[in-house]
N, C-alpha and C positions, 0 to 999 in steps of 0.2 A: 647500463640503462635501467633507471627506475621503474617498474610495471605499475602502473596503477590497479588500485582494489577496483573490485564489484559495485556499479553503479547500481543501489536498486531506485524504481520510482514505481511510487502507485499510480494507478490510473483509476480515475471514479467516471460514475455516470455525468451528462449533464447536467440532471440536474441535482445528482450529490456536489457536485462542482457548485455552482450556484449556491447551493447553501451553503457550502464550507467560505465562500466570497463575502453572504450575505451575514455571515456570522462572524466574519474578521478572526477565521481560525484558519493557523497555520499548522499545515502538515507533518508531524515530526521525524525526525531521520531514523524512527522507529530501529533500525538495524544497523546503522554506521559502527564500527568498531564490533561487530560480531563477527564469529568466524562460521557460522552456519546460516546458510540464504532460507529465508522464509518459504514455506512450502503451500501445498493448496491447502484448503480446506484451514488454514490460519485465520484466527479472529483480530484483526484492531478497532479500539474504542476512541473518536475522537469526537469532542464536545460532546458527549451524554451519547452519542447513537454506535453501533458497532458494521463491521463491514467483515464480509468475509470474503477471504482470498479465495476467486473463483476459477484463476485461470494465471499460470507464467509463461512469458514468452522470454526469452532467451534471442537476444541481438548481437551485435559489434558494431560497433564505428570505429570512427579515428581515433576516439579515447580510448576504447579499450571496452571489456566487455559489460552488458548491461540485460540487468533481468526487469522485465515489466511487469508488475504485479497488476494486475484487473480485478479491482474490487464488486464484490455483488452491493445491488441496491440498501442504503441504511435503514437499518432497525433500531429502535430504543431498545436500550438495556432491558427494559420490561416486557417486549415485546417477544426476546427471544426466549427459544427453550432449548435445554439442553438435553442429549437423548440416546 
């Protein structure tokens, strides 16, 4: 029996949703073909703005196991400081 890999998906706010909709930008599979799961405190940059990984929750279904990453509110690149 083949095990399938680690599903990850982000999860944004509403209305980071909304604009990622209104800006016709697709999510990318940022981690597919890695061998180590994204952790907290991780930054992704998608269309100009960054999100930080605020929180993982760790599930299972029928498929097999899946990590949910829950993105904080977005920031412009300018916006943020590093510290």
């Amino acid at each position: 029996m083949n095990e399938p890999g680690l599903r990850i998906v982000l999860s944004f706010s509403a209305d980071d949703q909304a604009w990622l909709r209104r800006s016709g930008l697709v999510v990318p599979a940022f981690w597919q073909g890695h061998a180590v799961a994204p952790a907290q405190g991780d930054v992704v940059r998608i269309g100009g703005r960054q999100f930080l990984i605020q929180a993982r929750v760790w599930e299972h279904d029928d498929i097999g196991p899946l990590l949910r990453l829950f993105a904080g509110d977005a920031h412009a690149q300018s916006d943020t400081l590093f510290g």
